[in-house]
VOLUM-955487 format. One record per residue (C-alpha): residue in one letter; x negated, y negated, z negated. Coordinates in pm, whole numbers, padded with zeros to 5 digits, always signed. Example, Ala and Ser with C-alpha at 12.3 -4.5 7.8 and 13.67 -1.06 7.14 Angstrom:
2
A-01230+00450-00780 S-01367+00106-00714 
//
This chain:
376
X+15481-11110+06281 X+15518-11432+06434 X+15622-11764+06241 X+15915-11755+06480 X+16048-11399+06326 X+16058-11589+05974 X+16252-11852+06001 X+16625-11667+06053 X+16567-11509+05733 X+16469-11812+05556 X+16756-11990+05681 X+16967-11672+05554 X+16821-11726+05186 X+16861-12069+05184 X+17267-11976+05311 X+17280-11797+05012 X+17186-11997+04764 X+17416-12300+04886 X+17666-12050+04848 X+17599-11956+04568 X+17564-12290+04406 X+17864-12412+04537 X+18069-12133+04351 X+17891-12185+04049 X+17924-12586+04025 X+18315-12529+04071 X+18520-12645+03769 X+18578-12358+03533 X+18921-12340+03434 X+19018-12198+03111 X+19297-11955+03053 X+19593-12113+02909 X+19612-12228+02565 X+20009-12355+02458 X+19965-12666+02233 X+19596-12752+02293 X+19537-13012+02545 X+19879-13088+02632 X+19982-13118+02258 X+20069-13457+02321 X+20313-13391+02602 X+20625-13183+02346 X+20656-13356+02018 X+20889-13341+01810 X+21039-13660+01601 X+21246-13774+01300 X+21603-13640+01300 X+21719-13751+00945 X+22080-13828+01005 X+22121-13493+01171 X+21924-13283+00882 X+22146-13482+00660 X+22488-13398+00798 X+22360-13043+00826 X+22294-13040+00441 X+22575-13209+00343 X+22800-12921+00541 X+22665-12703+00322 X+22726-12868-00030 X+22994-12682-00226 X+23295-12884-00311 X+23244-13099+00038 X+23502-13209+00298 X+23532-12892+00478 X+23702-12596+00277 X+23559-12240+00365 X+23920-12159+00540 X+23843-12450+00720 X+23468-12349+00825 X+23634-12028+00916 X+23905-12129+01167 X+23627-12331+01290 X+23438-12106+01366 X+23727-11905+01572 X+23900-12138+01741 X+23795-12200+02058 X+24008-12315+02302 X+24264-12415+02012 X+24281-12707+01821 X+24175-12748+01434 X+24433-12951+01213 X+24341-13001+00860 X+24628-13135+00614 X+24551-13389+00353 X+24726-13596+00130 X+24764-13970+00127 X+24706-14205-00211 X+25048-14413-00288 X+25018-14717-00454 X+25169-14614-00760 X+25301-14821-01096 X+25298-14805-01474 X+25612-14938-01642 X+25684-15061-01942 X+26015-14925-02044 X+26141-14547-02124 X+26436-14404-01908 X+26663-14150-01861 X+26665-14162-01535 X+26321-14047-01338 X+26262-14218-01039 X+26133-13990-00722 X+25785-14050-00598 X+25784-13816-00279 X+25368-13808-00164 X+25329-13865+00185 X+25065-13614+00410 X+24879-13654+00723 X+24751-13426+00992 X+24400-13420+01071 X+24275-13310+01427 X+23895-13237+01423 X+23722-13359+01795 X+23471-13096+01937 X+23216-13242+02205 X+23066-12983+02403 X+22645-12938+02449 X+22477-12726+02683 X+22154-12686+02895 X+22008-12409+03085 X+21704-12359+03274 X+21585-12065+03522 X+21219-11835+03529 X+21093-11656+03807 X+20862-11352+03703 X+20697-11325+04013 X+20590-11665+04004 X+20353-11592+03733 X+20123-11320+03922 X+19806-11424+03970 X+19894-11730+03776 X+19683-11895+03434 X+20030-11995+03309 X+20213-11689+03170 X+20595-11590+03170 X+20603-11646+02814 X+20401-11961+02772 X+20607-12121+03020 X+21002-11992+02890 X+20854-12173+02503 X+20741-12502+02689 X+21105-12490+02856 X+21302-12432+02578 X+21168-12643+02309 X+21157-12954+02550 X+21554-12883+02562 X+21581-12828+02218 X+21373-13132+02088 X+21652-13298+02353 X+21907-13150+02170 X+21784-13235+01812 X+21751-13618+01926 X+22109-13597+02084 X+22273-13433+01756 X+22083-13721+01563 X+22209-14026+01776 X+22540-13849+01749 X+22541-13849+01359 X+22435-14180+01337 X+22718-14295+01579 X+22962-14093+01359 X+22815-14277+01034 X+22873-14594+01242 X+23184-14533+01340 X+23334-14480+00949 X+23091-14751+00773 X+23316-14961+00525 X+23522-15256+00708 X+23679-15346+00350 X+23542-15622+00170 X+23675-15758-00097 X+23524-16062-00298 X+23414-15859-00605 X+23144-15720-00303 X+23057-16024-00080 X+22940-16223-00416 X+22591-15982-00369 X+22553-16003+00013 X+22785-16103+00297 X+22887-15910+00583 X+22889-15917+00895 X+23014-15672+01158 X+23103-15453+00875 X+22721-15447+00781 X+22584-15620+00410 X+22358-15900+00560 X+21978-15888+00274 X+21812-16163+00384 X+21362-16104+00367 X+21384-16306+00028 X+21642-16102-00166 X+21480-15733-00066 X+21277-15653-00331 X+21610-15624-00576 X+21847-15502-00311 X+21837-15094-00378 X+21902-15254-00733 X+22184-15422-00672 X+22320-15183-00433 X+22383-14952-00734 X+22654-15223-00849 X+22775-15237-00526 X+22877-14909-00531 X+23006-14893-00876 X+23237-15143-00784 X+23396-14925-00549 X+23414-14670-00746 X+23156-14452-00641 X+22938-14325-00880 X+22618-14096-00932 X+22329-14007-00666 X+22371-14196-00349 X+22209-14074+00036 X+22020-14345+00226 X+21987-14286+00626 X+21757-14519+00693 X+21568-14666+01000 X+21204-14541+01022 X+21096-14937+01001 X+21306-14889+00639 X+20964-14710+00521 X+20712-14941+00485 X+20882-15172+00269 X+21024-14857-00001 X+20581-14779+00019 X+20513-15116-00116 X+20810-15152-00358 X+20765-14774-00495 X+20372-14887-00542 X+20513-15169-00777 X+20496-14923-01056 X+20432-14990-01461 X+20107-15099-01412 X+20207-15416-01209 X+20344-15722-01305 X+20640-15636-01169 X+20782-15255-01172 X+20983-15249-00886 X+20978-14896-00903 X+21268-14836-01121 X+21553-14905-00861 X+21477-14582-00619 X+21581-14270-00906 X+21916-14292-00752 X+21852-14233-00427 X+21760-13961-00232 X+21632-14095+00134 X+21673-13957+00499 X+21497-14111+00751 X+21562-14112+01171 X+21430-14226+01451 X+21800-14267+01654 X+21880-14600+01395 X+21795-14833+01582 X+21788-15229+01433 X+21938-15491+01594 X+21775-15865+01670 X+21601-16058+01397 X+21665-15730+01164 X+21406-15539+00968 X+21559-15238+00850 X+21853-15078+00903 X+22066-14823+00653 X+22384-14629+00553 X+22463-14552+00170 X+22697-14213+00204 X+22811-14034-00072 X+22746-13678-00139 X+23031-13473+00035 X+23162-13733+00238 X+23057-13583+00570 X+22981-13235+00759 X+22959-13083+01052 X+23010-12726+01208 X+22993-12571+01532 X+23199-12316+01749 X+23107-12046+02057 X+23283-11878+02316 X+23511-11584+02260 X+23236-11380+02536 X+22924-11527+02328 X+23103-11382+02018 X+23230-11068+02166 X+22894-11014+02320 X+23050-10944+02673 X+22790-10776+02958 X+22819-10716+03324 X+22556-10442+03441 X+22420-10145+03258 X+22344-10225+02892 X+21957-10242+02947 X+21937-10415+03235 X+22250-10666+03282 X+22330-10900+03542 X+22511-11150+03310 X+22517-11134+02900 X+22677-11383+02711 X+22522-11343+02329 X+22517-11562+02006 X+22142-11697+01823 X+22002-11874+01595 X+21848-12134+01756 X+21508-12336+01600 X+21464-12677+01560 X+21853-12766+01582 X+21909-12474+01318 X+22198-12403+01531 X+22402-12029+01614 X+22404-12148+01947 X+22594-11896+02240 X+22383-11779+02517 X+22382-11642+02868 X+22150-11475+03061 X+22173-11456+03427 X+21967-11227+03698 X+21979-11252+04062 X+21829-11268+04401 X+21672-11620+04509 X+21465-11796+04749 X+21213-11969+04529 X+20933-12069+04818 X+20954-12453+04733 X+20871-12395+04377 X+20513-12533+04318 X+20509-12746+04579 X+20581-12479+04849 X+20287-12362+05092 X+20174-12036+05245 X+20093-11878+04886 X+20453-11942+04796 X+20647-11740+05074 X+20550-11464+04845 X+20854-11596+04642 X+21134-11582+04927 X+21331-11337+04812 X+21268-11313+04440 X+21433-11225+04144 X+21562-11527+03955 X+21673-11522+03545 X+21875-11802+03418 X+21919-11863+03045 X+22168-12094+02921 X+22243-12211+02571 X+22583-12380+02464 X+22827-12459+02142 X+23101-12709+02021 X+23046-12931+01751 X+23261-13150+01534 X+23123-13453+01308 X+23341-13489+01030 X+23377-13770+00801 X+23652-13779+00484 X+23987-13912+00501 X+24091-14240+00520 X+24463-14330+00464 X+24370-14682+00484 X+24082-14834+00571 X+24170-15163+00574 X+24286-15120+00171 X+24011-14833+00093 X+23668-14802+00040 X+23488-14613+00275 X+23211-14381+00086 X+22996-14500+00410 X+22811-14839+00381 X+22614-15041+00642 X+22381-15303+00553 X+22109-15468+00725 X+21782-15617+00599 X+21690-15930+00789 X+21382-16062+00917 X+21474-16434+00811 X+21515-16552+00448 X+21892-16559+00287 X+22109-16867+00442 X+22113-17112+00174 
//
């Protein structure tokens, strides 16, 4: 055989092997793995004022009756109207008469506000043939990005509601600890340490008595670490000022300039909130066969939000080619069946009655730690 004959089968061998090395020295890709390497990407946060109003909706003897809760829960495209009575500014005489003076009570009517929250996102099975990401993986990355959405939402919502029904009465007998401003106690950096002590007497003096919530900024933290350290076995215990309180802590409370810390005082009962569905979500309504529907409006318990949220589920015909960035592979996908899921209710933040808030305490308390030292 001449040397000639041997080289197109060397050059064949050496073919190969490039080949073969070049699949080989491709990067392996794993199969999927949900909160591995992109753990960092769905996190969820602190949603204390929204755990809080949850509890408190819950407490027996709170703001919202169980008739109440229960035409709540019904009344959908009505309105809610709760009666309660208002506080007269009664007097004690002196004298005995025969004559008994009428002291007719006066009532109120009040209307409970429902704000609407939905979202909704669509899968395509097809899309996941041939594909590392599976159906599954990719409906539980959806819907917990929406529902860490929602939790934050609900949170900056109960903080707003807090806000919105902080005390704006302040009478001498409370500005001697702290002043105010913008209906918020102003604790300058110097008087800290003793302020959770002398909020007790704050709130004795109007008339609230007993355990006490704090919502508190997340920066709030730090300083409660080092004064709950102060303990017995310090030369100063700072440590006896926090049995009365029991603490809630959210991201969503956010402090404004030159402040520290941030925080309501609320009283136990003194808010709630409930939510309501659709008459289809609760009457389960269906178009299509039973196992295999077109549309199907449901109620569930949704995580996270700890919510009985309504549902619907949608299936249809699509043109989903662009999905993915588009391309050749993805005309597989132009005519493909399409499920939507959506996931809605109407809630109501609820704090108590007021007949006059000018005149009244409010069981809801603002104050504001400051970064600077108390104004002389």
């Amino acid at each position: 055989m001449r040397l000639s004959d041997k080289k197109p089968k060397l050059l064949i061998l050496k073919n190969l092997f490039m080949t073969l090395v070049s699949t080989l020295m491709q990067p392996l890709r794993t199969k999927y793995a949900p909160k591995t390497m992109d753990q960092n990407e769905v996190r969820p946060s602190r949603y204390g004022a929204w755990d809080f109003f949850q509890k408190q909706s819950n407490l027996k003897g709170g703001i919202l009756s169980d008739e109440a809760k229960k035409f709540i829960d019904r009344s959908a495209g009505n309105t809610v109207v709760i009666p309660v009575l208002n506080a007269d500014d009664v007097e004690i005489s002196n004298v005995r008469s025969c004559t008994i003076e009428a002291d007719d009570e006066t009532s109120a009517l009040v209307t409970l506000t429902f704000a609407t929250y939905s979202f909704g996102f669509t899968m395509t099975p097809a899309r996941h043939f041939n594909n590392d990401i599976g159906y599954q993986d990719l409906f539980n990355h959806k819907l917990e990005q929406y529902l860490l959405k929602l939790a934050a939402t609900l949170d900056s919502a109960s903080v707003a509601t807090l806000d919105a029904a902080r005390n704006v009465y302040w009478p001498a007998q409370i500005t001697k600890y702290y002043p105010q401003v913008n209906n918020a106690l102003q604790v300058g950096q110097d008087q800290r340490n003793d302020f959770f002590n002398n909020l007790e007497a704050i709130l004795m003096e109007m008339d609230y008595y007993g355990d006490v919530n704090i919502i508190g900024s997340t920066s709030l933290q730090p300083m409660l670490n080092r004064l709950s350290a102060q303990g017995g076995g310090n030369a100063t215990n700072e440590n006896f000022q926090f049995d009365l309180y029991k603490w809630n802590f959210t991201n969503r409370l956010l402090n404004g300039d030159n402040v520290q810390s941030t925080l309501y005082t609320c009283r136990d009962g003194s808010v709630a909130t409930r939510n309501r569905n659709t008459p289809d979500n609760i009457a389960k309504s269906r178009i299509g066969p039973t196992d295999a529907p077109l549309k199907e409006w449901g109620e569930q318990q949704m995580p996270i939000v700890n919510l009985n949220m309504g549902t619907f589920y949608t299936r249809d015909c699509a043109d989903q080619s662009a999905l993915d960035g588009g391309g050749a592979r993805m005309t597989q996908l132009q005519r493909s069946m399409v499920e939507g899921f959506a996931f809605d209710t109407d809630i109501c933040f609820v704090t108590a009655y007021n007949s006059d808030p000018a005149t009244k305490f409010e069981p809801i308390t603002k104050a504001e730690i400051s970064l600077a030292d108390a104004a002389a």
